[in-house]
C-alpha positions as CSV (number, residue, x, y, z in Angstrom):
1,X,0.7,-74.7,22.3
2,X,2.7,-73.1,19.4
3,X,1.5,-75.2,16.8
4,X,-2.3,-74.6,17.7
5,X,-1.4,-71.2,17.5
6,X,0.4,-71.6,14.3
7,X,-2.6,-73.7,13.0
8,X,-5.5,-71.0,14.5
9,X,-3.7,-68.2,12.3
10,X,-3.2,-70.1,8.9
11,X,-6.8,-71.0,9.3
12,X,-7.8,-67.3,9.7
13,X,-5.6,-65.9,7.4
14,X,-5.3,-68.4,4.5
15,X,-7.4,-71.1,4.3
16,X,-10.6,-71.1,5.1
17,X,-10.1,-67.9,6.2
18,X,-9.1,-64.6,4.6
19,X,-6.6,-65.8,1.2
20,X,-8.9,-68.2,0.6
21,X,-12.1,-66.1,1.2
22,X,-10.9,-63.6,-1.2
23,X,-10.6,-65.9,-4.0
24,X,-13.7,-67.3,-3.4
25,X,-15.7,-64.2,-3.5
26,X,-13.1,-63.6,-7.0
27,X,-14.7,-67.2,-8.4
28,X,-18.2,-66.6,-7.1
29,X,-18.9,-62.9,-8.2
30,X,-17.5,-64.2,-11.9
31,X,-20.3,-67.0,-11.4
32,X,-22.5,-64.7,-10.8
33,X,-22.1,-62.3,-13.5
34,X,-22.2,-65.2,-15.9
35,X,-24.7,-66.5,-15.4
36,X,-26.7,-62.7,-14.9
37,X,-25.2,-62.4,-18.4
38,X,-26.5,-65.2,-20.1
39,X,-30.0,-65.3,-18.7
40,X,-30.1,-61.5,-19.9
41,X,-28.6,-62.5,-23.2
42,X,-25.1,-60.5,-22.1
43,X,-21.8,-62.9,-22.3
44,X,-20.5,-60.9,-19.0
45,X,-16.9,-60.1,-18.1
46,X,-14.6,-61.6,-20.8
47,X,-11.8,-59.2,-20.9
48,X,-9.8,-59.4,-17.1
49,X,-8.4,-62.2,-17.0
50,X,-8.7,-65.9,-18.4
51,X,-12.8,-66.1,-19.7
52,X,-12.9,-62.4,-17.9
53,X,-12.5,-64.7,-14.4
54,X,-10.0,-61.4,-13.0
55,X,-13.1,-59.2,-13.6
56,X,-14.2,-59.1,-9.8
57,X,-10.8,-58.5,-8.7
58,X,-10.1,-55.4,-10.6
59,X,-13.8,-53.9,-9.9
60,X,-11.9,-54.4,-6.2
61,X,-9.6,-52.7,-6.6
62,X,-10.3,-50.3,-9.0
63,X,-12.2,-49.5,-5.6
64,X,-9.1,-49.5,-3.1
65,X,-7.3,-47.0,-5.0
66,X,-9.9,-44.5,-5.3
67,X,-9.7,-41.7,-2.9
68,X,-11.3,-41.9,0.1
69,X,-13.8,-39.4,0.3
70,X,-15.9,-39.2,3.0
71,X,-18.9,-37.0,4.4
72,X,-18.4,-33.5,6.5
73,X,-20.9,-35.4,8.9
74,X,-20.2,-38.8,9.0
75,X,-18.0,-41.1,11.4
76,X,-14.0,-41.1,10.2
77,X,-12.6,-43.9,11.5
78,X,-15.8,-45.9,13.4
79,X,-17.4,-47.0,9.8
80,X,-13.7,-48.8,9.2
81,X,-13.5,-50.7,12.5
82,X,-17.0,-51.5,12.1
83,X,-16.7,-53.0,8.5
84,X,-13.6,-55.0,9.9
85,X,-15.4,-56.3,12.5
86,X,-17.9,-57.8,10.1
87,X,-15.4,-59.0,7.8
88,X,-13.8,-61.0,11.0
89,X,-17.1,-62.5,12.1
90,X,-17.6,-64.2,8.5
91,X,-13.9,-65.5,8.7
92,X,-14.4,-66.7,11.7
93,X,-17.7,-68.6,11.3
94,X,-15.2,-70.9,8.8
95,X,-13.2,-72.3,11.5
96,X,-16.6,-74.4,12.7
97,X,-17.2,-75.8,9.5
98,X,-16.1,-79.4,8.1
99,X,-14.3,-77.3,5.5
100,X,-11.6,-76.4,8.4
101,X,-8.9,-79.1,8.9
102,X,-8.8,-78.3,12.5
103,X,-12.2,-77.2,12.9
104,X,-13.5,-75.8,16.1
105,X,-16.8,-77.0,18.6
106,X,-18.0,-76.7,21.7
107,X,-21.3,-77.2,23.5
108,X,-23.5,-75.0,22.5
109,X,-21.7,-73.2,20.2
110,X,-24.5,-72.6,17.7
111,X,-25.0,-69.5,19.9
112,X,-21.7,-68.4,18.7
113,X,-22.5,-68.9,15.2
114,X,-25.8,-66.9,15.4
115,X,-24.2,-64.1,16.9
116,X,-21.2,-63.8,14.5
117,X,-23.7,-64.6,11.7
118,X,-25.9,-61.7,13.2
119,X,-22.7,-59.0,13.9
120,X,-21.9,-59.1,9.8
121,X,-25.7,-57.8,8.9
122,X,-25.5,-55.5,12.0
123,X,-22.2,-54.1,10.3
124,X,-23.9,-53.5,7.0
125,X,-26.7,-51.5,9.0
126,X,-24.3,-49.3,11.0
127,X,-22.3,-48.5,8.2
128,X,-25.5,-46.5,7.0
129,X,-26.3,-44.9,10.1
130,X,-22.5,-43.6,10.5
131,X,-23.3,-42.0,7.3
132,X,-26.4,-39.1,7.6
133,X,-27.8,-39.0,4.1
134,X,-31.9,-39.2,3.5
135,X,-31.1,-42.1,1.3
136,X,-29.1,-43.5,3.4
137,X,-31.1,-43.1,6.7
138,X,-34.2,-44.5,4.1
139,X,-32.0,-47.4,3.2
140,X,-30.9,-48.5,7.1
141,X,-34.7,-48.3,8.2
142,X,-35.4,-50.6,4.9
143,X,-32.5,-52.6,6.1
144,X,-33.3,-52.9,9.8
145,X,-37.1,-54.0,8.8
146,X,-35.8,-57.1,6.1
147,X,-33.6,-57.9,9.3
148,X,-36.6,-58.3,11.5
149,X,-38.6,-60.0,9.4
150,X,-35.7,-62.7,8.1
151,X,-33.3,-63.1,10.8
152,X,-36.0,-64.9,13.3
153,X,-36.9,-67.5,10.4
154,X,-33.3,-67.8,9.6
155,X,-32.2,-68.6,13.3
156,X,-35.3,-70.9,14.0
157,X,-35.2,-72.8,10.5
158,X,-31.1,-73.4,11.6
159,X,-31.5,-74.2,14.9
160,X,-34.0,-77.2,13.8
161,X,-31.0,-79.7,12.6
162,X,-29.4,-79.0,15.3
163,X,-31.9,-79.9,18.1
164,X,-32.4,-82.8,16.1
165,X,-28.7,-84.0,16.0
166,X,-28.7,-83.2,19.3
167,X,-31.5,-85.0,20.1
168,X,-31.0,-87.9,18.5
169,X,-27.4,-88.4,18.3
170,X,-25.5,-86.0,21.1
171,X,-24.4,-83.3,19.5
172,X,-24.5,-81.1,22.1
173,X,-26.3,-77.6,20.1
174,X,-23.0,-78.0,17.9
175,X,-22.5,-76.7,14.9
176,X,-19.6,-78.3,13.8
177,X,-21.1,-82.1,15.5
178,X,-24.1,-81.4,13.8
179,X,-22.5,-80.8,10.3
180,X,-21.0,-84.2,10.3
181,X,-24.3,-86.3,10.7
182,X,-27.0,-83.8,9.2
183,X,-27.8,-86.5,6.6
184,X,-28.9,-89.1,9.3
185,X,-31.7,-86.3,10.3
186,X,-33.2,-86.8,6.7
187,X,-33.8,-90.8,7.6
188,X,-33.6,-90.9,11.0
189,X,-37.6,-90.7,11.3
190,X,-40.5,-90.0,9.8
191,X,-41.0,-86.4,12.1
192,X,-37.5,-86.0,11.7
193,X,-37.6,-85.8,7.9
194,X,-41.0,-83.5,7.4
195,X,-39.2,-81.3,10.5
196,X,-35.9,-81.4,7.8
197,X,-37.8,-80.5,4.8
198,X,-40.2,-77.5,6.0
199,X,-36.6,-75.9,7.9
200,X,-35.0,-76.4,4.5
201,X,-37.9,-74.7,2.4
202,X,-38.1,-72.2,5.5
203,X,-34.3,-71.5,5.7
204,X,-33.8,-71.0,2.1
205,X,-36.3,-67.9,1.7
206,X,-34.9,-66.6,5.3
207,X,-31.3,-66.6,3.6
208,X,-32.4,-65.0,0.7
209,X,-33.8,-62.2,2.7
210,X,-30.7,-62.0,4.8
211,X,-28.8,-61.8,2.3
212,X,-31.1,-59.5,0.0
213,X,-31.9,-61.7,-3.1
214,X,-34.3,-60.7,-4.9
215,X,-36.9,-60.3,-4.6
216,X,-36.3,-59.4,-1.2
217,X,-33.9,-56.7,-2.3
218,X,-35.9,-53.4,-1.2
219,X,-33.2,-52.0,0.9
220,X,-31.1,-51.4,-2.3
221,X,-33.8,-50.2,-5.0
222,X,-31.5,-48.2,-7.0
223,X,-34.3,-46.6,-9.0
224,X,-36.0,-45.5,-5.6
225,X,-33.4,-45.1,-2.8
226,X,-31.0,-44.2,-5.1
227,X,-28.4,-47.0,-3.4
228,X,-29.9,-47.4,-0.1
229,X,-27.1,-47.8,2.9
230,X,-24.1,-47.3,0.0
231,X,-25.8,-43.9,-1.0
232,X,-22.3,-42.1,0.7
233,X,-20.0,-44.6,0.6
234,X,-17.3,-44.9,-2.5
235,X,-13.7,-45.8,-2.9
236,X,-11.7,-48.3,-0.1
237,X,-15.1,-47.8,2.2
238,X,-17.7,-49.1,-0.5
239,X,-15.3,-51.8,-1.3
240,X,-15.1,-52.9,2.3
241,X,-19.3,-52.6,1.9
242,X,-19.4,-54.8,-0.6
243,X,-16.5,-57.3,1.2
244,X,-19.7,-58.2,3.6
245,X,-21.7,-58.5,1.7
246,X,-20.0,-61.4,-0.9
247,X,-18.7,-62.7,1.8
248,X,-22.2,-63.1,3.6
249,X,-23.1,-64.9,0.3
250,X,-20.6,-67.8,0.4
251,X,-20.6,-68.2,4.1
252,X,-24.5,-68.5,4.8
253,X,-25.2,-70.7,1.7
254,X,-21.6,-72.9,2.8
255,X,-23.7,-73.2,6.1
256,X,-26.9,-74.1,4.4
257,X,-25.7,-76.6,2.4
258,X,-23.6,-78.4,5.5
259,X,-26.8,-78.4,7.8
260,X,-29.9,-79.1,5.0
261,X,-27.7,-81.0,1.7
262,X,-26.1,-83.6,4.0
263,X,-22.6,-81.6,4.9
264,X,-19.8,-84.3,3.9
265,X,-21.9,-87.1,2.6
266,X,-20.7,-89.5,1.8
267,X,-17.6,-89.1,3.0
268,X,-16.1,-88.7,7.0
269,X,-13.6,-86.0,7.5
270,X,-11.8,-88.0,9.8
271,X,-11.2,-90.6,6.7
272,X,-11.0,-88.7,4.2
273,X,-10.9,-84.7,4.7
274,X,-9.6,-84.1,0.9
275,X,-13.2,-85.7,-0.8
276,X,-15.5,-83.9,2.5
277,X,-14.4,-80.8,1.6
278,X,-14.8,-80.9,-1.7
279,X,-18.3,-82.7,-1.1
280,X,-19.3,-79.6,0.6
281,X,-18.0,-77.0,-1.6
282,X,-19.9,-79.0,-4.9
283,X,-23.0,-78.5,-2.6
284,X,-22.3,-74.8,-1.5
285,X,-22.0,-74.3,-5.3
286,X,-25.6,-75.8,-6.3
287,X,-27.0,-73.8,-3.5
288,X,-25.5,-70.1,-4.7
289,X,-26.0,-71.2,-8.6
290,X,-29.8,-71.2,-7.2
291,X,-29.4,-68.2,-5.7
292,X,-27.7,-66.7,-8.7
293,X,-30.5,-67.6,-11.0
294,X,-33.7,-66.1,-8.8
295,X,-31.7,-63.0,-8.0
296,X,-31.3,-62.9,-12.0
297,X,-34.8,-63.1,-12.7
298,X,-37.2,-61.8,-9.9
299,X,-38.5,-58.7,-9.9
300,X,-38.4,-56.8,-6.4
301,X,-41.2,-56.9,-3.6
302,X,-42.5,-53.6,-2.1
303,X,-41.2,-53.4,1.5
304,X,-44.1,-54.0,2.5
305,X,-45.1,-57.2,0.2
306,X,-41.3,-58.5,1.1
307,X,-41.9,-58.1,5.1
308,X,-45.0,-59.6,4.8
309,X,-43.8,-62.5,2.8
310,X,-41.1,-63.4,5.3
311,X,-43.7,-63.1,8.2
312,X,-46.3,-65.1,6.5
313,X,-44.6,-67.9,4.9
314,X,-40.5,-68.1,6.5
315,X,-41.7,-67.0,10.2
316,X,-44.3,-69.5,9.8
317,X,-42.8,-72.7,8.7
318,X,-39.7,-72.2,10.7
319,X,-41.5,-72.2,14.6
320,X,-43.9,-74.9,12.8
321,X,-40.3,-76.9,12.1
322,X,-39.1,-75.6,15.4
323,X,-42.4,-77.7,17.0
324,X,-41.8,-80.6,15.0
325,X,-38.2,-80.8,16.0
326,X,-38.4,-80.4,19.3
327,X,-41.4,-83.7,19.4
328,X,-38.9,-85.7,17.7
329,X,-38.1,-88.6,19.7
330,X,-34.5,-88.5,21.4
């Protein structure tokens, strides 16, 4: 009983869970910037640290130290629990994942993973509405309408792998049993694999809009909104903000890439955790170099152009791989 306890709080609060998180978002904000840089003929941070890698971390905490200055109206203390509430979610969402080395599952417990996946956006959007600000208040209804739009694609396109794993090959609506085998889904049949690809193309521009790549950015639009739901935030309370919100982006594409790019393939974590978890973290970085590289050079939809984009083309293909998932043959 001690040692699972023992175990449960390394993985939390070292690896994969907070130390590890927070180097992570370090590495993948300098990978970012890079390549940002480059494709906008800039060389990007090059000072902080070795190539400028430190860069993120002091922008971090140039924000910690600030003074926290907050709003005669807004919420004191409610904006802080909220914020570490979402950061908790995202840590926790790790411990199902093959990148854990004592990972957790359950029946079922893609439910789980949809809520906590869910709870970190929700946090970004009541952040703003602790905060009364026009901007802001213009930001969160921005915010709350890219939610609608992308997070019923998102959970429909992610649910397909795993009806099919469970389907075909008892995985009981797992995340974590689903993970393992998601590359048999690709061959397991000919339904199987069109279900796979049109979730795949489906999922990808959902995650983009839940995680507000352009161009399905409109809740920011600095040059309209001024900064959306951050209009009032600055100091340790911005920084928290934009904790989320990295986080969000290594966590949702680290999920992506287990469920749609074959998890661990070719290699079993039960043989050989070491190579599946670095398997899976080559993959999570093809998927956010992707990412990286449309954000860098999209323009931004219109609210409305974005929400009808999602509707029309995510919404879509994710019930029609939804239908084709559910017809594949257990």
């Amino acid at each position: 009983m001690l040692k699972a306890i023992i175990d449960l709080l390394v993985q939390l609060f070292i690896y994969p869970g907070m130390v590890f998180t927070v180097f992570m978002i370090i590495f993948t904000q300098w990978i970012q910037r890079k390549i940002a840089g480059r494709i906008q003929y800039r060389r990007g941070p090059t000072h902080v640290g070795p190539m400028g890698m430190l860069q993120p971390f002091a922008d971090f905490m140039k924000l910690l130290i600030k003074e926290d200055v907050v709003n005669k109206y807004s919420m004191k203390a409610l904006p802080l629990i909220i914020a570490a509430l979402g950061v908790g979610s995202l840590m926790a969402l790790t411990l199902m994942t093959p990148i854990a080395y004592k990972p957790f599952a359950a029946p079922y417990d893609v439910i789980v993973f949809f809520y906590l996946a869910l709870w970190s956006s929700l946090a970004i959007m009541l952040l703003a509405l602790a905060t009364p600000n026009p901007y802001t208040s213009l930001g969160a209804g921005r915010y709350m309408a890219l939610l609608a739009s992308s997070e019923p694609a998102f959970i429909a396109s992610f649910l397909v792998p795993v009806i099919i794993a469970s389907r075909t090959s008892g995985a009981e609506y797992s995340l974590y049993l689903t993970s393992i085998q998601s590359w048999k889904l690709w061959v397991e049949s000919p339904l199987s694999f069109i279900s796979m690809l049109i979730a795949a193309i489906a999922g990808f521009i959902a995650m983009m809009g839940v995680l507000e790549i352009k161009p399905l950015d409109f809740p920011e639009a600095e040059g309209e909104i001024y900064w959306g739901v951050f209009t009032e935030y600055g100091g340790p309370r911005l920084a928290m903000g934009f904790f989320i919100l990295f986080t969000e982006r290594i966590i949702i594409p680290l999920i992506y890439a287990i469920l749609f790019l074959g998890g661990t393939w070719p290699f079993d974590p039960s043989e050989n955790l070491l190579a599946a978890i670095i398997m899976v973290f080559i993959k999570f970085f093809i998927v956010f170099i992707v990412l990286s590289i449309i954000d860098s050079v999209m323009p931004r939809y219109r609210p409305d152009q974005a929400v009808r984009f999602l509707w029309k083309y995510a919404l879509t293909l994710s019930i029609l791989a939804l239908i084709t998932a559910l017809l594949v043959p257990s």
